[in-house]
C-alpha positions, 0 to 999 in steps of 0.5 A, a space after each residue: 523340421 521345415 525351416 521358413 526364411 523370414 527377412 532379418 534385419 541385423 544390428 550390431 551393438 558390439 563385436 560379441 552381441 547380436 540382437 535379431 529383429 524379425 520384420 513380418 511381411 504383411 499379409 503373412 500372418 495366416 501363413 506364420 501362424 500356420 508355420 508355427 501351429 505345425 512346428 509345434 505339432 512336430 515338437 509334440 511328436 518329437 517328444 513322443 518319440 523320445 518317450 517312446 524310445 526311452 520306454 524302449 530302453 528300459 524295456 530292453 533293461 528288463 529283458 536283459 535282467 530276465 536273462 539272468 535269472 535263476 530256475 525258481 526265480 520266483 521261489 514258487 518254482 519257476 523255470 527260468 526264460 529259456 533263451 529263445 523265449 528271450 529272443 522272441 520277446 525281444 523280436 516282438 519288442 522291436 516290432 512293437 517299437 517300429 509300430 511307436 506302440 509300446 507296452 507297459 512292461 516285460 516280465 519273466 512268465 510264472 509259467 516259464 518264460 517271458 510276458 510282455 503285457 499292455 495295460 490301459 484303463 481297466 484293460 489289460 492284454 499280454 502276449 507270453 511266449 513260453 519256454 514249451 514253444 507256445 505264444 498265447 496272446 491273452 486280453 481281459 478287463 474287468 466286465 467281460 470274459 478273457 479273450 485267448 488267442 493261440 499263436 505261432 512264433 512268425 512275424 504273421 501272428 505277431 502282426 497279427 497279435 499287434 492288431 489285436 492288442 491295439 485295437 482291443 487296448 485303444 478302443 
């Protein structure tokens, strides 16, 4: 964070105690006022990123936790997430942690292997990379058809995917 140096006129009352008087320059009012204004729009952002951060950490707890599940898991008869399908939820889930844009869970998928899902008001977008090697991107809400998006295990879906999820979560 910028640092601003402000004239400090120091008094010592005694050997352990400093009292701090700031003197502001005059005509300098519009300036420190704008210093501060950003300084706080730092500490807001600062703030997000640790939400974001701490979001992450539990979303890696949860993929850690999916990794050792069990074929029927769910007691319907679900495969548990192939390794892969692990690792490609976890290359996603560090791409979306780069992008500051993080989903609201990750979820091992009925169908075999893992979901990573985004929810938003009434929307809700999931990408699922199943253990068959398949990536579906899919996006509903409750007033319009599902969008269905099939997809490649690369980076260039998964940019792709990105885009699409936020522009759809977001707008």
């Amino acid at each position: 964070m910028p640092t601003i140096a402000l004239p400090i006129k120091r008094v010592f009352s005694e050997p352990r105690h400093v009292r701090e008087e700031i003197t502001w320059p005059s005509g300098s009012s519009s300036k420190i006022l704008t210093f501060f204004k950003h300084s706080i729009a730092e500490a807001g952002s600062t703030s997000k990123f640790l939400q974001i951060a701490k979001t992450y950490q539990e979303l890696r707890s949860s993929l850690d936790a999916c990794a050792t599940l069990a074929d029927n898991w769910d007691s319907y008869g679900a495969a548990k997430p192939a390794k892969h399908s692990i690792e490609a939820a976890d290359r996603f889930l560090q791409g979306l942690f780069a992008a500051l844009f993080m989903p609201s869970r990750v979820i091992p998928s009925a169908e075999g292997g893992m979901a990573v899902y985004f929810s938003s008001d009434n929307k809700t977008a999931y990408m699922e990379y199943r253990n068959s090697g398949e990536v579906i991107l899919a996006m509903f809400d409750d007033h319009s058809e599902p969008i269905i998006v099939e997809l490649a295990e690369n980076d260039a879906d998964e940019y792709r995917a990105l885009s699409l999820i936020r522009s759809y979560i977001t707008g």
